[in-house]
C-alpha positions in Angstrom: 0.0 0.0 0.0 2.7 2.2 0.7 3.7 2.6 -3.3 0.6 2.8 -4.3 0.2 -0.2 -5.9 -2.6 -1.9 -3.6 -5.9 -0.4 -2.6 -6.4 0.5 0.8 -8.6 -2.1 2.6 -12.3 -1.2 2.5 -13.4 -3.5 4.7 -13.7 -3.8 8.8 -10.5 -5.0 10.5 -8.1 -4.4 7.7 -9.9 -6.5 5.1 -9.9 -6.2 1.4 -13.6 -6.9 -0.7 -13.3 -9.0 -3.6 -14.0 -6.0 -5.9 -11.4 -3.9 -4.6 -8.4 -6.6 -5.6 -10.2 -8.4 -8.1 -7.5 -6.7 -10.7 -4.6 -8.0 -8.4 -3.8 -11.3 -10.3 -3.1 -9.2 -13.5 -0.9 -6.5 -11.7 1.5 -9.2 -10.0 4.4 -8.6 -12.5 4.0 -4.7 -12.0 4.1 -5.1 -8.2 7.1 -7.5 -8.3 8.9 -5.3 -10.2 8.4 -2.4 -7.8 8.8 -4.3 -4.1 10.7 -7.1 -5.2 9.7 -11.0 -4.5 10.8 -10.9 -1.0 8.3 -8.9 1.4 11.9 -7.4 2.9 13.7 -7.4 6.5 13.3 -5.6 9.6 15.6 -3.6 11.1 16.7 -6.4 13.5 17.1 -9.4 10.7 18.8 -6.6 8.5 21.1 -5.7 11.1 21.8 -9.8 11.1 22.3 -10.5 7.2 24.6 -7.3 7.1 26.6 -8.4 10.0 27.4 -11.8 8.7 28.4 -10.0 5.0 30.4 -7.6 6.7 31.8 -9.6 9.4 30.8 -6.5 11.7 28.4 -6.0 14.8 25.5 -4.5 13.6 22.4 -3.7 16.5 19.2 -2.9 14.9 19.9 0.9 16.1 22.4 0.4 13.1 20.1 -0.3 10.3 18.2 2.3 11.6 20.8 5.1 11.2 21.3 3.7 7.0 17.9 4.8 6.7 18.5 8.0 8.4 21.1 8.3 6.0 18.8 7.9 2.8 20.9 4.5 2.2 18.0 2.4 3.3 14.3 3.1 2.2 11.5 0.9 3.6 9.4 -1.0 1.2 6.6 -1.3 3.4 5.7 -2.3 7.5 5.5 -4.8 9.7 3.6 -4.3 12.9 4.3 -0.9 12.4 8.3 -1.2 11.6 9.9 -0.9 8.6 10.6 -3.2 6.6 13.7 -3.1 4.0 14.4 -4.8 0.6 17.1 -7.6 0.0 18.9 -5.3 -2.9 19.0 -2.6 -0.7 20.2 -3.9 2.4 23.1 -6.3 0.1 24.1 -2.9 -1.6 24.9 -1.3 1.4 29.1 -1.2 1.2 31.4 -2.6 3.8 32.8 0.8 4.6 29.3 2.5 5.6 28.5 -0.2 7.8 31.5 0.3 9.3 31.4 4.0 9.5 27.9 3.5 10.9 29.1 1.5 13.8 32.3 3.1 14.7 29.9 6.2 15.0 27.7 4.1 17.1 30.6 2.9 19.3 32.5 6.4 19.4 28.9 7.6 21.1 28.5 5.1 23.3 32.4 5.8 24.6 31.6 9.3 25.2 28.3 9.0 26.9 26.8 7.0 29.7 23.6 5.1 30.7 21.4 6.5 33.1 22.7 3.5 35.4 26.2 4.6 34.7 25.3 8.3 35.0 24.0 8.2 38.6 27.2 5.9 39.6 29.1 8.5 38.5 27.8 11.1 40.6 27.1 9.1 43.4 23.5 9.6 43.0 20.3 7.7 42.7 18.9 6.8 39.2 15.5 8.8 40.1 17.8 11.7 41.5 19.7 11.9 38.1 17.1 11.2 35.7 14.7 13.9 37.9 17.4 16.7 37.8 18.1 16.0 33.8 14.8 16.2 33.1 14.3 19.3 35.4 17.4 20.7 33.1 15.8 20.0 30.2 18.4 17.3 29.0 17.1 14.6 27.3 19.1 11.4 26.5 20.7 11.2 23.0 20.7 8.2 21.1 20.2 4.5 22.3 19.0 6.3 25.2 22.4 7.5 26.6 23.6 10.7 28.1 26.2 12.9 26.6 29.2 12.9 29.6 29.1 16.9 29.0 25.3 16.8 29.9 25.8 14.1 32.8 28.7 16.6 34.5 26.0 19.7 34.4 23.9 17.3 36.3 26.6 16.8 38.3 27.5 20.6 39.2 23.6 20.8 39.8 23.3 18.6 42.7 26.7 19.3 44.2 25.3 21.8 47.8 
């Protein structure tokens, strides 16, 4: 549905009527053409098949980031995630993937987990996350702080 190419269901719960795809069988070869034969992977399985091309680590945050990138463009959803084609996901080169996770594990050396945050400071979890949040500092990506942020926290609840 998301190309276009299949009618929105007209029916209760998601359902097609027989008139609205009765034209289906004769626009396979169109549809094939534009999605491909395989219905595609998510961002977890993708993060899988790349990993054993590559021979990298790939998390599904990964795959994520090569969509952000424009170097991944979902074909459709699954459960409400994307999903992305075979051709795509095989044509993604060795040194992007890698770029992408070097990026990945450069942030997660220079930021901390909420956990890791509060140890640092010798605080509780609540007392960090409740004095961020007063700050108006969010967590960045995978849901880490940046250490910059976490040391304004700390110089907050120093007396």
């Amino acid at each position: 549905m998301e190309h276009g190419l299949i009618p929105p269901p007209d029916l209760a719960k998601g359902r097609w009527s027989r008139e609205a795809v009765s034209d289906l069988p004769d626009r396979v070869t169109g549809i094939v053409e534009v999605v491909g034969e395989h219905p595609g992977l998510g961002s977890g399985r993708a993060a899988t098949r790349m990993g054993e091309r590559t021979g990298l680590e790939l998390i599904r945050e990964d795959v994520q980031r090569l969509a952000e990138l424009g170097l991944l463009r979902p074909v459709g959803t699954f459960r409400g995630h994307p999903v992305y084609p075979l051709e795509e996901i095989d044509a993604v080169t060795e040194e992007r993937v890698a770029s992408v996770v070097a990026e990945r594990l450069d942030w997660i050396a220079q930021s901390l987990t909420h956990k890791e945050a509060a140890a640092l400071l010798g605080c509780s979890r609540g007392m960090f996350e409740v004095t961020a949040e007063r700050m108006g500092l969010l967590p960045g990506r995978l849901d880490r702080f940046s250490r910059a942020d976490v040391e304004l926290v700390g110089s907050e609840l120093k007396p």
